[in-house]
C-alpha positions as CSV (number, residue, x, y, z in Angstrom):
1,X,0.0,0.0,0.0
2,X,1.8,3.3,-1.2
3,X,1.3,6.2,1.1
4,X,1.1,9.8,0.0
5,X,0.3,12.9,2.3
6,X,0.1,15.0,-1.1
7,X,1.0,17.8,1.4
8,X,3.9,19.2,3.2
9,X,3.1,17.4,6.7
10,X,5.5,15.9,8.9
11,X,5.3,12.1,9.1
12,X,4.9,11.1,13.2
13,X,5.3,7.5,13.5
14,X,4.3,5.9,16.8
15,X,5.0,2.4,18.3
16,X,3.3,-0.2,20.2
17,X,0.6,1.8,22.2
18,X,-0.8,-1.6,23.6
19,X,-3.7,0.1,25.7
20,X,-1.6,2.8,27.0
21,X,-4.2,5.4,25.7
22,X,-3.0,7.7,28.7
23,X,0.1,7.9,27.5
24,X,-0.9,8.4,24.1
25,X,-2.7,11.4,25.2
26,X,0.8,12.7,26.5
27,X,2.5,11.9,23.8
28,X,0.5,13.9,21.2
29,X,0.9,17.0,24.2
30,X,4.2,16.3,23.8
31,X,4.4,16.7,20.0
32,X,2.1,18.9,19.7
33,X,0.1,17.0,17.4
34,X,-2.0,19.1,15.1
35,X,-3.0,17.3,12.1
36,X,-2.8,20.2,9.7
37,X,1.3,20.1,10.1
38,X,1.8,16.0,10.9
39,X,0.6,12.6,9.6
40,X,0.2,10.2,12.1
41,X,0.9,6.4,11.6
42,X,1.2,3.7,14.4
43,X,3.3,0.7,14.2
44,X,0.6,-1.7,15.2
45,X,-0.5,-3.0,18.8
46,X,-3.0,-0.3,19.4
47,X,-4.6,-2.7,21.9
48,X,-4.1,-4.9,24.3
49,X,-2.3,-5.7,28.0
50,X,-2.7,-2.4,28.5
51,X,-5.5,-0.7,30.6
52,X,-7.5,1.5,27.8
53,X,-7.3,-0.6,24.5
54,X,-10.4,0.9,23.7
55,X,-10.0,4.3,24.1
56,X,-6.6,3.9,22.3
57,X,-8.3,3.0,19.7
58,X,-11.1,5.5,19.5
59,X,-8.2,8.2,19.7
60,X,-6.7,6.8,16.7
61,X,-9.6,6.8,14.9
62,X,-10.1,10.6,15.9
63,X,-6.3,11.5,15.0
64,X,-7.6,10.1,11.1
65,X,-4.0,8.2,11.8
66,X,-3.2,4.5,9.9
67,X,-1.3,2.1,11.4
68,X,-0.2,-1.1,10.1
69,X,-1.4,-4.6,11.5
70,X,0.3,-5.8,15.0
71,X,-0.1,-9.3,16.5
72,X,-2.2,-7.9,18.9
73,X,-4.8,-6.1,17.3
74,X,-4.6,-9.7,14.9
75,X,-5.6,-11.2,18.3
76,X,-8.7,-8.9,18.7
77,X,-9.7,-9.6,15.5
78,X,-9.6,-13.3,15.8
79,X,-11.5,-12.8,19.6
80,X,-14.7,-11.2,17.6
81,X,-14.7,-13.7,14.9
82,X,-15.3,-16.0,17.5
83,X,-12.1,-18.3,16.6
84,X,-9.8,-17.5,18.9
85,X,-10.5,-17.7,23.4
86,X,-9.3,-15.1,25.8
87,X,-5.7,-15.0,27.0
88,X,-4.8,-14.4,30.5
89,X,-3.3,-11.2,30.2
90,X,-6.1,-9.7,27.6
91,X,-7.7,-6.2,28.0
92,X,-9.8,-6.3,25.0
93,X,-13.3,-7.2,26.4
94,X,-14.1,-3.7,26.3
95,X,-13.9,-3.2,22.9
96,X,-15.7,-6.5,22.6
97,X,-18.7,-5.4,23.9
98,X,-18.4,-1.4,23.1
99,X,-21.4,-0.1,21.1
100,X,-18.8,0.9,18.0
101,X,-16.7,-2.1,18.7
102,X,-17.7,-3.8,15.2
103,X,-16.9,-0.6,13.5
104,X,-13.6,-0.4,15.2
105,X,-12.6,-3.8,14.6
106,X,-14.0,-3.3,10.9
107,X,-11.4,-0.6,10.6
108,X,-8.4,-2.6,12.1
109,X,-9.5,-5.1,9.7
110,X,-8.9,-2.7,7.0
111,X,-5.1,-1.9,7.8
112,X,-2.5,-3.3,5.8
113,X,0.6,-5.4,6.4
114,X,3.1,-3.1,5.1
115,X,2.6,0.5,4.4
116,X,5.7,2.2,1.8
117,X,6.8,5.2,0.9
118,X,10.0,6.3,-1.6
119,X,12.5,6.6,1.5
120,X,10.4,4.6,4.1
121,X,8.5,1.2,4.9
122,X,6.4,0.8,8.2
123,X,5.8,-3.0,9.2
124,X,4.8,-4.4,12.9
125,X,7.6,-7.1,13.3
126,X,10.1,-7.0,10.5
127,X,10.2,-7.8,6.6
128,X,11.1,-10.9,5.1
129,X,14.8,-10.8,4.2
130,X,13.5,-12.4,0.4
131,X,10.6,-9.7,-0.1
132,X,11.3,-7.9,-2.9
133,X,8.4,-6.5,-3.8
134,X,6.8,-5.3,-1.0
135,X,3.4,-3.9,-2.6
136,X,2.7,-7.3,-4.0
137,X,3.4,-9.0,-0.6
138,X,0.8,-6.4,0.8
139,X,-1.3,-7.6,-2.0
140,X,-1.0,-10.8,-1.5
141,X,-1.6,-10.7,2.0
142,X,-5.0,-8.7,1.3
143,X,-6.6,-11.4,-0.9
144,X,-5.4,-14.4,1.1
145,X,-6.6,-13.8,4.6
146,X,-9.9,-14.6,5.7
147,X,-11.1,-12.4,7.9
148,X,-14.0,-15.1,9.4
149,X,-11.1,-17.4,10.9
150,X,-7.5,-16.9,12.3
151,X,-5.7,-14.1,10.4
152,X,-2.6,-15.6,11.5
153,X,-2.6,-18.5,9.2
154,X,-1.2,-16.1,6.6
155,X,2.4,-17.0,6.5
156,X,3.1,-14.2,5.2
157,X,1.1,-12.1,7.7
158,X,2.1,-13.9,10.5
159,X,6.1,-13.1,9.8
160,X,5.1,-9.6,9.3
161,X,3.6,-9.3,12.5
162,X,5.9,-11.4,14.8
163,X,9.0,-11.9,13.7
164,X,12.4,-11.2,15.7
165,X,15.1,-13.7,14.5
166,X,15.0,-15.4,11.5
167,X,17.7,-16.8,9.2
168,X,19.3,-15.3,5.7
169,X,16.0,-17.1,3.8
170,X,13.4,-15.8,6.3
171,X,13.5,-19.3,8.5
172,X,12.7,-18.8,12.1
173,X,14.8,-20.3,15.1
174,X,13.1,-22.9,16.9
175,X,11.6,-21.8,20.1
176,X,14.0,-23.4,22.5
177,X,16.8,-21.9,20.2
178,X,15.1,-18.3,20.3
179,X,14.0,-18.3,23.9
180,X,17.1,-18.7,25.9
181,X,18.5,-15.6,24.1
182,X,15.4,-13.9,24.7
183,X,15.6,-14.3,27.9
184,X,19.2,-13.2,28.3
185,X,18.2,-10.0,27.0
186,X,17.0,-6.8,28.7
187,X,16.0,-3.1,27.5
188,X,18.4,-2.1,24.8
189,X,20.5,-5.3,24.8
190,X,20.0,-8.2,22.7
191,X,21.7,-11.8,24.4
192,X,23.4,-14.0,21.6
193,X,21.9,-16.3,19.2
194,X,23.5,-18.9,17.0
195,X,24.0,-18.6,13.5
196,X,22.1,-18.3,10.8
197,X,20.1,-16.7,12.9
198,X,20.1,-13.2,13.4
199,X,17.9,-10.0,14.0
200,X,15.8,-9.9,11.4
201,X,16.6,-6.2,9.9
202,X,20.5,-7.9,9.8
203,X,19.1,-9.2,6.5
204,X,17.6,-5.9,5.4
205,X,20.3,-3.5,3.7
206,X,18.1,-0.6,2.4
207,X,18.1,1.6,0.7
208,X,15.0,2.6,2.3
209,X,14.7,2.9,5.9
210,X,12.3,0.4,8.2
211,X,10.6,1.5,11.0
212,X,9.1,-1.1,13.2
213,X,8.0,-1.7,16.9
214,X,7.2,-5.5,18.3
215,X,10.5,-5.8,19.8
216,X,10.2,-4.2,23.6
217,X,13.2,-6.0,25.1
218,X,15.4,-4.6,22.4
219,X,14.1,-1.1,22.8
220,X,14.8,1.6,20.7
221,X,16.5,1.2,17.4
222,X,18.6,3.8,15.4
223,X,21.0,2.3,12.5
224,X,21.4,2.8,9.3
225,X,17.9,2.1,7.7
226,X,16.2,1.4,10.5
227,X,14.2,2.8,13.4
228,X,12.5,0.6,15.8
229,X,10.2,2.3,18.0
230,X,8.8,-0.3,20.7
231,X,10.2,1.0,23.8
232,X,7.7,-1.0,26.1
233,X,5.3,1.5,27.3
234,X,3.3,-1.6,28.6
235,X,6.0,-3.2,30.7
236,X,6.7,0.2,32.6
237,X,9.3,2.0,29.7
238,X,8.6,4.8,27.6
239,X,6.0,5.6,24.8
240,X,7.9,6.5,21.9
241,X,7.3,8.6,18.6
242,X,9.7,9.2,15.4
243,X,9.3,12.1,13.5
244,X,10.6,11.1,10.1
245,X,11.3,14.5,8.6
246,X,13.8,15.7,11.6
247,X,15.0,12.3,12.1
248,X,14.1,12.9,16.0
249,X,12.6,10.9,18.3
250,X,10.3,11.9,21.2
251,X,9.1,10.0,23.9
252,X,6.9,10.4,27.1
253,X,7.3,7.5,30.4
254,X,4.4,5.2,31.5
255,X,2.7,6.6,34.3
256,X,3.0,3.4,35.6
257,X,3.8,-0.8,35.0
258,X,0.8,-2.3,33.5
259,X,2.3,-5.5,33.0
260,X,4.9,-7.6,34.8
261,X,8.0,-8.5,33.3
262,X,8.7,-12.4,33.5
């Protein structure tokens, strides 16, 4: 899906809100949001394990933002299509039973995988290091989920939306390969996995730069073409923002720690 402001606005790129509408709400006081001078686009993960998933996405709506598709707002798609049970740590009843709660979760359906621009590409989780065409991959993505059952049976969707580590041809670790260094890691520090595996974005060398969130234990992300934004708002970090035009991020802290970290 190719993105065009057809104005002179800066582009404001947010990451994994998760629930957190509070700090949403301080972040845009923050940036000063006005939607005559920015475009707003969120990584993905409006919702969830945080404590106003529906108010986050109510605000989104009212900022006339996009986002990209996150595993989480997958999950709350596959909760009101009846094919998916709660999860322990879920805060998505609300929107559930909310009397616009269709229409929001019609418009969630309605986000893409991938959203591109000529310099930039905006995905949840990472991109596939054999993607070459990323519009076609977003197409393909569009005709082959099925919105009535478990939007994560889309390969394609569900590396999009999760990934971390994969290998040079998009293969991902097995879990008790992936988990130990996961759980060597903590904000800002990744712990060492075996080859071939790597970071996904290892495998991506440009030109265009990626922004991305999904990743909380790795934090924030500044390299040569990529940004990752995720700096675990959820878990007691930071909310985080990237304004693409100044190449400067801006960030406001959780008022507090929703969600425990194992």
């Amino acid at each position: 899906m190719e993105a065009v402001n057809g104005d002179d606005r800066q582009r404001v790129f947010i990451g994994d809100v998760q629930g957190c509408a509070s700090e949403l709400e301080d972040l845009l006081d923050e940036l000063r949001y006005d939607p005559q001078r920015h475009a707003l686009y969120f990584c993905g993960d409006l919702v969830n394990r945080g404590p106003r998933s529906l108010d986050a996405l109510r605000l989104a709506r009212e900022c006339a933002a996009d986002s990209v598709l996150g595993n989480h707002d997958l999950h709350l798609i596959a909760r009101a299509a009846g094919v998916r049970g709660a999860k322990a740590l879920d805060t998505i009843e609300e929107i559930l039973t909310a009397p616009d709660g269709d229409d929001l979760i019609s418009w969630l359906r309605g986000r893409p995988a991938v959203i591109e621009w000529a310099d930039l590409v905006l995905v949840h989780a990472g991109l596939h290091p054999t993607w070459t065409d990323l519009a076609a991959v977003d197409r393909r993505i569009a005709r082959g989920v099925d919105w009535t059952g478990d939007p994560m049976e889309s390969a394609d969707l569900r590396f999009a939306t999760t990934v971390r580590y994969c290998g040079p041809q998009g293969d991902i670790p097995p879990r008790d390969v992936e988990r130990p260094a996961r759980r060597e890691t903590r904000p800002g520090h990744l712990g060492s996995i075996a080859p071939p595996y790597a970071p996904w974005d290892a495998f991506w060398h440009g030109p265009r730069t990626v922004v991305f969130g999904h990743w909380a234990e790795r934090g924030l992300v500044r390299r040569d073409c990529v940004r990752g934004l995720d700096s675990g708002c959820v878990w007691g970090g930071r909310l985080t923002a990237w304004i693409a035009e100044q190449d400067r991020f801006v960030s406001v802290p959780a008022r507090e720690r929703y969600q425990a970290i194992d």
